[in-house]
Each structure stands twice: as C-alpha cells, then as structure tokens.
C-alpha positions as CSV (number, residue, x, y, z in Angstrom):
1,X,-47.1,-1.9,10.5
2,X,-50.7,-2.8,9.9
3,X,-52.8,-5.4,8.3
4,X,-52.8,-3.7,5.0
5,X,-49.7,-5.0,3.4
6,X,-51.3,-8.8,3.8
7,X,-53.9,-7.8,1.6
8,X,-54.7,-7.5,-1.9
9,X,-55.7,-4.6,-4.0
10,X,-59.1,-5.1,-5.7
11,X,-59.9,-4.0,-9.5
12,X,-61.8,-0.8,-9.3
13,X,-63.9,0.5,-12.2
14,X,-65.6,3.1,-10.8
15,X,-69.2,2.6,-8.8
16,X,-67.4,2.6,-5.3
17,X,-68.3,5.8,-2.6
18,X,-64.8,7.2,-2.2
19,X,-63.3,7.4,1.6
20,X,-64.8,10.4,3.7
21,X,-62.5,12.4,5.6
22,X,-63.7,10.1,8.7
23,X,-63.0,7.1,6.8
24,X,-59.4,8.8,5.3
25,X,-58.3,9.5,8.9
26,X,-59.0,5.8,10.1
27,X,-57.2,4.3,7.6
28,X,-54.3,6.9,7.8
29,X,-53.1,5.9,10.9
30,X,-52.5,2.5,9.6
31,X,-49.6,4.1,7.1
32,X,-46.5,6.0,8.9
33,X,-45.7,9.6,7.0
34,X,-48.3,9.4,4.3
35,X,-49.8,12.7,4.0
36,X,-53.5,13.8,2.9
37,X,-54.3,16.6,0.8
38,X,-56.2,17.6,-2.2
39,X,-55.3,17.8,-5.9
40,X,-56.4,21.0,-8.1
41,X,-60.1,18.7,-8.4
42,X,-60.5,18.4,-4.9
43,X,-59.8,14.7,-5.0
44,X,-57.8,13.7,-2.4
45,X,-55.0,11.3,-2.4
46,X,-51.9,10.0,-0.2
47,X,-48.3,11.3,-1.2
48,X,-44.7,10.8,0.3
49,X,-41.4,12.1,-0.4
50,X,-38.5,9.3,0.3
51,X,-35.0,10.7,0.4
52,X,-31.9,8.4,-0.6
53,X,-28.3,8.8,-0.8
54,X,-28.2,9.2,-4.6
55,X,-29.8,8.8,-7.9
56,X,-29.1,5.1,-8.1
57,X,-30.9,4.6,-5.2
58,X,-34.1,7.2,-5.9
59,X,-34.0,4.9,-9.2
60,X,-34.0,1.4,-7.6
61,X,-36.6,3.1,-5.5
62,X,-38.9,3.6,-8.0
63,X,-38.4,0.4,-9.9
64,X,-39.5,-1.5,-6.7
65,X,-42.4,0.6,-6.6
66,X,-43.5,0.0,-9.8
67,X,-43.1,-4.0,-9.4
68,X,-45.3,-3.5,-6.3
69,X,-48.1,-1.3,-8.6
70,X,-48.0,-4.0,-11.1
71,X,-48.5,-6.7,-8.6
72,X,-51.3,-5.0,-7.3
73,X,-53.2,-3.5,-10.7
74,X,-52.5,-0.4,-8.8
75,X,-50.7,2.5,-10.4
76,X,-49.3,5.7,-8.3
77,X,-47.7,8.4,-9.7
78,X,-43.9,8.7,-9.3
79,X,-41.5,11.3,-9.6
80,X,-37.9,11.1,-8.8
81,X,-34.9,12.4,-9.1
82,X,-31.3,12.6,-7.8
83,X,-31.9,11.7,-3.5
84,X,-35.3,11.3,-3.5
85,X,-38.6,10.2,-5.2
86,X,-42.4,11.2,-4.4
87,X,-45.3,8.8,-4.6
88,X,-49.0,10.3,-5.1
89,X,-52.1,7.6,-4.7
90,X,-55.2,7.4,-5.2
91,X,-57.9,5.8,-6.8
92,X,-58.9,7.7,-10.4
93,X,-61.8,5.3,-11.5
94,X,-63.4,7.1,-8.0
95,X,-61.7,10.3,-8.2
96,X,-61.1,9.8,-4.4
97,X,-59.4,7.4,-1.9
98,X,-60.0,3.7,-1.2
99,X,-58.6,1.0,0.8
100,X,-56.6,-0.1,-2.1
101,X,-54.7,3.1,-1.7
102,X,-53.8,2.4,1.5
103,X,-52.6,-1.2,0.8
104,X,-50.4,0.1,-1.6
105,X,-49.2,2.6,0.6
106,X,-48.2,0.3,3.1
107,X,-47.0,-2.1,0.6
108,X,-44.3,0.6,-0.2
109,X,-43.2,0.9,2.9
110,X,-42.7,-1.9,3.8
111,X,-40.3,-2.6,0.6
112,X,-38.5,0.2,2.1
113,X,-38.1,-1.1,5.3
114,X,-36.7,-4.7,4.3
C-alpha cells in the first residue's frame, strides 16, 4: 500500500484549491481500484464497489467504514446492500478532491485487507 494510511485526515472548512486532474492522477495510484469520475456538479470524487458473501458481511462492512470516517472527521457516502456496499469520497467543504480523500481511501482498504 502507500504512505497514506499512516496519516491523518486534516479538518477542512473550505479555502483549500481542490486536486487538479494532474494532482488526482498522482495520488490515485497510491489507492488500488478507486475510481475517478464526476458527480452531476462536476465535482469529482473516489468511489468503490466491495462485494461480500452476504448482507451480514456488506453490513459489518459498512460499520467498519464508518468507525474509520469517524476516526478521521471524514464522512463518505455509503450504500449497501445484500453482497456488496459502495463508498463515494470526496471533500464537500471544497466541492473537489483532497489528500484527505485519499487517506481515507486507503484507510478502507486496508480494513479490508486485515
């Protein structure tokens, strides 16, 4: 993995340059199978869809993932259901993508992989 799980998320109220595409790309090869795209706004964000063996484990999923978000003041949105769950990230108070995206990102996968 990369550097990014050892790190913290910082608060962010706004007043930060989101990533550029350059800067997205960079930091996307730090995270394994998150995806890029653009939300109805064109703001983008990172998003993943996990696939489990049942609801259970979609659910136990999700509750890890919102332990993480807590930890780290850092708040993705979730959706789940029966075999898998989806996670979209990114930073609203920019309306874009920041490192702390990232460090969640690979903060989640790495809970996965344990």
């Amino acid at each position: 993995m990369s550097d990014l799980e050892n790190k913290k998320c910082l608060p962010c109220e706004g007043g930060l340059i989101p990533f550029d595409i350059s800067e997205i790309h960079k930091y996307q090869k730090k995270v394994d199978g998150w995806d890029i795209a653009k939300d109805e706004n064109k703001i983008f964000f990172l998003f993943k869809k996990f696939k489990f063996e049942n609801f259970i484990k979609s659910q136990n999923f999700v509750i890890d993932v919102g332990k993480i978000s807590e930890e780290e003041g850092h708040h993705p949105d979730i959706s789940f259901g029966w075999g898998y769950a989806e996670i979209k990230i990114t930073t609203h108070a920019i309306k874009g993508l920041s490192e702390n995206d990232f460090i969640l990102a690979a903060k989640i996968d790495k809970a996965i992989n344990v």
